[in-house]
N, C-alpha and C positions, 0 to 999 in steps of 0.2 A: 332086594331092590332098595335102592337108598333115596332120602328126599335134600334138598338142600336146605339148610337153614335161612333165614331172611339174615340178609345184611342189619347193617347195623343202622339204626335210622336217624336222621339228620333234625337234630331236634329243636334250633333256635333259629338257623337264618339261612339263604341258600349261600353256602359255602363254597367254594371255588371249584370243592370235588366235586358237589351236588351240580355246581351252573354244569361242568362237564358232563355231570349222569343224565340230566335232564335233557343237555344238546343231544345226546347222543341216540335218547328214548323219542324227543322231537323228530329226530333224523330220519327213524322207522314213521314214524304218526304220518310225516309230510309225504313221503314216498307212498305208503298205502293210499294216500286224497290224491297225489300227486298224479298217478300208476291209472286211477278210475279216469280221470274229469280229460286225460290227456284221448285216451282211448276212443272214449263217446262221438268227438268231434272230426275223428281222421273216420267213420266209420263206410261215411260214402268212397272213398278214395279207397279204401281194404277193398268193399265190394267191388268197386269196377278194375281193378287189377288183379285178386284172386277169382274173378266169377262166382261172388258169392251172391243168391237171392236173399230178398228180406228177410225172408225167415230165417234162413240162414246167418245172416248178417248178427239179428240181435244175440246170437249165441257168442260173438265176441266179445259182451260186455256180461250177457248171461254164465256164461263158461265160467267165469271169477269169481260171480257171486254165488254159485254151487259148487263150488268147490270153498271158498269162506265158510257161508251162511251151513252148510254140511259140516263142516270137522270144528267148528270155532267150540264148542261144549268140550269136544277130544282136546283141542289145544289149549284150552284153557286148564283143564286135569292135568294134563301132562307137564305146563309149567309148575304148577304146583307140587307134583309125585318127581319128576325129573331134575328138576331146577330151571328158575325161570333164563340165567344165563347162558344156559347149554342151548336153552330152547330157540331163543331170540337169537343166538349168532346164526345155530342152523338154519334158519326160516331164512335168513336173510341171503344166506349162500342162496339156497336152494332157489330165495325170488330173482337172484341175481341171473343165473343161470338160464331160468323157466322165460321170465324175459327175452333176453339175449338171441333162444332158440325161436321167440314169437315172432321178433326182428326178422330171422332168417326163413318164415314161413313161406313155403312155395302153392301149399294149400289152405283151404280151407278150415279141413278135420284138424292140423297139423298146429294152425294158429289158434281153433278152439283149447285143443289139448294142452297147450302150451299155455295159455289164459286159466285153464281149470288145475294146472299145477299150481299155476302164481298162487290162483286163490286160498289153494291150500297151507301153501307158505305164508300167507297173510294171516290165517286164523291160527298158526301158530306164534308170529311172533308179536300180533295185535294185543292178547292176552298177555304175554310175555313181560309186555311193556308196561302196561296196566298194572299188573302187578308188581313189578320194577319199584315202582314211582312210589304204591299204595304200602310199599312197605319198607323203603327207604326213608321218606319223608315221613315226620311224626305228624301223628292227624292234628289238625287244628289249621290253621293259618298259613303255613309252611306248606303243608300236603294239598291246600285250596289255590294256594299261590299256582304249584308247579302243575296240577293238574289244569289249571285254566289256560298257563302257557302251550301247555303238553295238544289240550285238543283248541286251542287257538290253530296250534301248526296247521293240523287237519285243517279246518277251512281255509288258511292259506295256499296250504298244497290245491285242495280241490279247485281254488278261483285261479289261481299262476296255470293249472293244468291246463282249464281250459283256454287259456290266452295262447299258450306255450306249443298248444295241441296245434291251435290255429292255424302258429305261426310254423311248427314244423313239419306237420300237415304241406303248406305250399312247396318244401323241398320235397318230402316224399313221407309216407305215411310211417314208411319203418323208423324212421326217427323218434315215432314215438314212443318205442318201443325200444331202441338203442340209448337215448337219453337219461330214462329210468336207472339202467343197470350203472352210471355213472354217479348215481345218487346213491343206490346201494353198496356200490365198492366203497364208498369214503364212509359210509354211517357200520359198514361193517368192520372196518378197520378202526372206528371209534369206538366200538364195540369191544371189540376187543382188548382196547387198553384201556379203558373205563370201569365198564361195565363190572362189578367185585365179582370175584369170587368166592364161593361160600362154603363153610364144613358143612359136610356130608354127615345125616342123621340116620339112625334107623327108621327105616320108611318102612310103608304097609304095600301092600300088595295091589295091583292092578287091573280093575275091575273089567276083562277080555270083555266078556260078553254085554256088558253095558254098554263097553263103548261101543262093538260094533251094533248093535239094536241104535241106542243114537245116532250116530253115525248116518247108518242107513234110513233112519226117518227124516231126518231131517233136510239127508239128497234129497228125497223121495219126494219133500214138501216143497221145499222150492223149484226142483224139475215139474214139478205138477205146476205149480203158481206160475212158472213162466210160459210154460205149455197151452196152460190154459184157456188160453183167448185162441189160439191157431186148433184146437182140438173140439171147445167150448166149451161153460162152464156146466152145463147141465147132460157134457156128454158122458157115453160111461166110462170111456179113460179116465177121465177126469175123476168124476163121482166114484169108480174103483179104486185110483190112486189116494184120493181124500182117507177112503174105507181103511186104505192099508198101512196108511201114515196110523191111526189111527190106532189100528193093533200092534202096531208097532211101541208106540206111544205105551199102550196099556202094557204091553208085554215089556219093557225097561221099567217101567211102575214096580210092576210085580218083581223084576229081578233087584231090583234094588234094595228092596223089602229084605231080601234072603242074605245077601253078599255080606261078608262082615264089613267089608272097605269100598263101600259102593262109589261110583264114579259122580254121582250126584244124591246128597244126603237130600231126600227131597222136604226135610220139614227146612230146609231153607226159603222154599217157595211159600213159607208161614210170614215171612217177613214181611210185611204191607209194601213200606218204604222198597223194596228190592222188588217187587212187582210192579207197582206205581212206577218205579224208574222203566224199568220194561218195554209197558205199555206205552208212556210219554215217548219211549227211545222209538219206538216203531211207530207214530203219529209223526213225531220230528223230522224224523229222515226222510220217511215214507213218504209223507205230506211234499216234502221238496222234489224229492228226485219225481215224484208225480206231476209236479208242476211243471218242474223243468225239461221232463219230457215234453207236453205239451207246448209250453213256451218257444222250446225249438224247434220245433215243425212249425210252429206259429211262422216265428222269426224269418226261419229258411224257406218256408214253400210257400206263405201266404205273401211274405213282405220280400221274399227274395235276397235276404242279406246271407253275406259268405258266413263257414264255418268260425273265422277271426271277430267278425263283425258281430258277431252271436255270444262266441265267448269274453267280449268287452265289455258287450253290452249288459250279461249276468255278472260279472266281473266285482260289481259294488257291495252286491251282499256276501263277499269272499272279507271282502276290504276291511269292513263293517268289524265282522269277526276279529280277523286280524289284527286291527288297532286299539278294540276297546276292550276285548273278553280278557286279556291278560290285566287290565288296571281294573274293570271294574268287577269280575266276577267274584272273583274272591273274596274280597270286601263286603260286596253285598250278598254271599253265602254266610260270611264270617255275621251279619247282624239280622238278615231274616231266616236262613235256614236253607239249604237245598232245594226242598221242595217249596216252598213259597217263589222262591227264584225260576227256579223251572217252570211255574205257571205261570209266574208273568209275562215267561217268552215264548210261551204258547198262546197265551191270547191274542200277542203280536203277530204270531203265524199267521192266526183267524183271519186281522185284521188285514194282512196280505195279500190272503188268497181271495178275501171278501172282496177288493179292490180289483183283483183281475175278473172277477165273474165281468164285470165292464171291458172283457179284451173285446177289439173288434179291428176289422182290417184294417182302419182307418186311426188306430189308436195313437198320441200318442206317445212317442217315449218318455219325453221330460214330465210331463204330467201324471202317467197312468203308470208305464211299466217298472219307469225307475225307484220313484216311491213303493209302490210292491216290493221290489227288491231292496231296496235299504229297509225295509218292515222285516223281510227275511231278516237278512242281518241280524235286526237288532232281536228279531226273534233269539236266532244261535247263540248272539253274546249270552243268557244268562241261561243258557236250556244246555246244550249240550254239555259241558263241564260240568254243571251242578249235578246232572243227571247220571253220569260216570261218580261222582264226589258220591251220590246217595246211594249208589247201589255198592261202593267201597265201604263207609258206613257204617252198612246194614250188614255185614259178617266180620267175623274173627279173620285173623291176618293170615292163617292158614289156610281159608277157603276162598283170598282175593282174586287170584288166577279162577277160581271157576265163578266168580261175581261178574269178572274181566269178560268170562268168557257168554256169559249169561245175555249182560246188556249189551256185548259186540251183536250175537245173535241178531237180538232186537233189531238192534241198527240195521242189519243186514236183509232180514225175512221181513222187515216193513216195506222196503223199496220195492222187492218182490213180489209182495198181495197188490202193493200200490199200483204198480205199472201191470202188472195183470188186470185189475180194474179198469185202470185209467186204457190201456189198449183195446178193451172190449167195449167199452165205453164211445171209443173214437169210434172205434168202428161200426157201432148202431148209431150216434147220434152227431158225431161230427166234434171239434174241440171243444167250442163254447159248453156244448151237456159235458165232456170229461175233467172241464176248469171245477164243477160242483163237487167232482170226489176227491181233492184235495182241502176241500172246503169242511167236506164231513170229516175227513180224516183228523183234520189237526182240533177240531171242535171236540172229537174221541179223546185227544190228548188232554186237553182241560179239564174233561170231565172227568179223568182218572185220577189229574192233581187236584181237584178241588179238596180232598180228605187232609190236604198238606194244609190246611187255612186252619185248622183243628189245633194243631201242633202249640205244644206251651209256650 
């Protein structure tokens, strides 16, 4: 088995091949934010056309995130052992496709399964990209620059999604679905003429049994976390499922210990900084897609506004993202540090969701919700990038892909404890009680950056 070698890294300025490599790693970032925020909003209109029930229903956003949140550790090794260029054009076909076939769903099962391939395609070529960027560009300035642009995109993608969903939601829901793969044929075909090729090294061998032991914990952990409010949390599905994530868990411990070329060196997990990003990464997300679920059943069943009307109205803290993380994040990584930056925009989070505990039918937008959400914003500007920046960092360029694949994780199984909560939550106490666990949440994330204040 062979590995690729890292390209050659771009070490003074973004250069005309870099502005291409970067367009082309954006391309993928906007399409993954793009692919989710689009999906969420056509969700009534899937159900009343395929006869899907609720439970059923949230499997169409669930379907994607077990299948990511599951393999994203395997894709992120795999760019690494494989090369990260082989990995990312595949993933991209393969999301192009998986899409496409979602489009043409006549069922239910049909459109889950189609969504839980996407995911998979995602958690390969998320890492991919990651890695792309973290070993092209020379760290300092340069690598802070194009990573701010890089997950700028991402919140672009996600806030255009939901507008986009809205509006193509009112022609018909499959559009959401058919639109995507039109953004992956051009970023794949960018791909390919960009993207370097790399000489092939002697590589080490491929740790089978690791990855399936991961693998299968980590389905295991978010099918439980989603499961969990429609089964309960104290039931014994549940409380069995936790048990078995658990020995699964220990049992990759231990194999990892033996393998000469383990699939995760786990004194990586020694590193503070690559923890602290982790932890921040699953408060960040989590914290959001928590709210935002909340906010839109707010939105739609209490105030009655359309799915467009919903997604305008969240629309500003996409914006927020979009026009300031690329001028200011870097900058201010480049003079306080990653971690000090990342908790500044965690306490902005705080200050957000503090702000909504005041939702009430009568709320309203210009004064209450909107400031929330430009606090969002300005949370993302300095938190998500610095926090992808700290967890790149914090290992050798050989183990970037599984750094990549680490804090994608995060990103990913935060949304899913989140909205497990937050849905159990609704459902014994009504919204106003599940506005407080996005409150705990992101208050979690501070406390994990506060060790960043330390720093020389």
């Amino acid at each position: 088995m062979t590995v690729s070698a890292s390209p050659p890294a771009v070490h003074d300025r973004l250069t005309t091949r870099a502005r291409g490599l970067l367009l082309v790693l954006c391309g993928a970032m906007f399409l993954d934010a793009l692919d989710v925020s689009m999906k969420g909003v056509a969700l009534p209109s899937i159900g009343a056309e395929l006869g899907m029930s609720t439970g059923s229903l949230q499997w169409v956003v669930s379907g994607y995130v077990l299948g990511f949140g599951g393999f994203l550790l395997l894709g992120g090794r795999a760019a690494d052992l494989l090369g990260r260029r082989r990995m990312l054009i595949g993933a991209l076909a393969v999301f192009a496709v998986a899409t496409a076939l979602g489009g043409f769903a006549t069922s239910g099962p049909l459109l889950v399964a189609a969504r839980f391939v996407t995911g998979i395609s995602a958690a390969f070529s998320a890492p991919a990209g990651f890695s792309i960027i973290t070993t092209s560009f020379a760290e300092g300035p340069v690598r802070n620059k194009a990573l701010s642009i890089y997950t700028a995109t991402g919140a672009t993608g996600f806030s255009l999604g939901l507008v986009a969903g809205g509006l193509l939601t009112e022609i018909s829901w499959r559009w959401v679905f058919h639109a995507p793969v039109l953004v992956a044929a051009v970023t794949l075909i960018g791909a390919l003429a960009v993207v370097p090729r790399t000489a092939a090294a002697p590589g080490r061998g491929f740790d089978v049994a690791g990855s399936a032991t991961i693998t299968a914990a980590m389905l295991l952990l978010v099918f439980t976390l989603v499961e969990a409010p429609n089964a309960g949390w104290a039931s014994v599905r549940t409380l069995g499922s936790l048990v078995a994530v658990a020995v699964l868990l220990a049992g990759f411990a231990a194999l990892e210990r033996r393998v000469a070329n383990p699939l995760l060196r786990l004194g990586i997990l020694r590193s503070g900084p690559l923890v602290r990003a982790n932890v921040a990464a699953m408060s960040l997300l989590g914290g959001w897609v928590g709210a935002l679920f909340i906010v839109t059943l707010y939105l739609q069943d209490v105030r009655g506004w359309s799915a467009l009307e919903t997604g305008l109205a969240v629309c500003p803290s996409g914006v927020v993202v979009a026009v300031l993380a690329p001028r200011i994040a870097a900058p201010l990584v480049g003079r306080y540090g990653s971690g000090r930056v990342a908790l500044a925009g965690l306490v902005s989070s705080v200050a957000a969701y503090a702000l909504l505990q005041f939702l009430d039918a009568s709320s309203s937008y210009a004064t209450l919700m909107l400031p929330a959400f430009l606090l969002v914003g300005v949370a993302f500007t300095p938190t998500y990038g610095p926090l992808t920046m700290a967890a790149a960092d914090s290992v050798p360029a050989a183990g970037q892909g599984l750094a990549g694949g680490l804090v994608n994780t995060a990103f990913q199984v935060g949304p899913a404890l989140v909205l497990g909560v937050v849905s159990a939550v609704t459902a014994a106490g009504g919204l106003q009680a599940a506005l407080v666990v996005p409150l705990i949440v992101a208050a979690l994330g501070v406390a994990a950056m506060l060790p960043a204040l330390r720093r020389a």
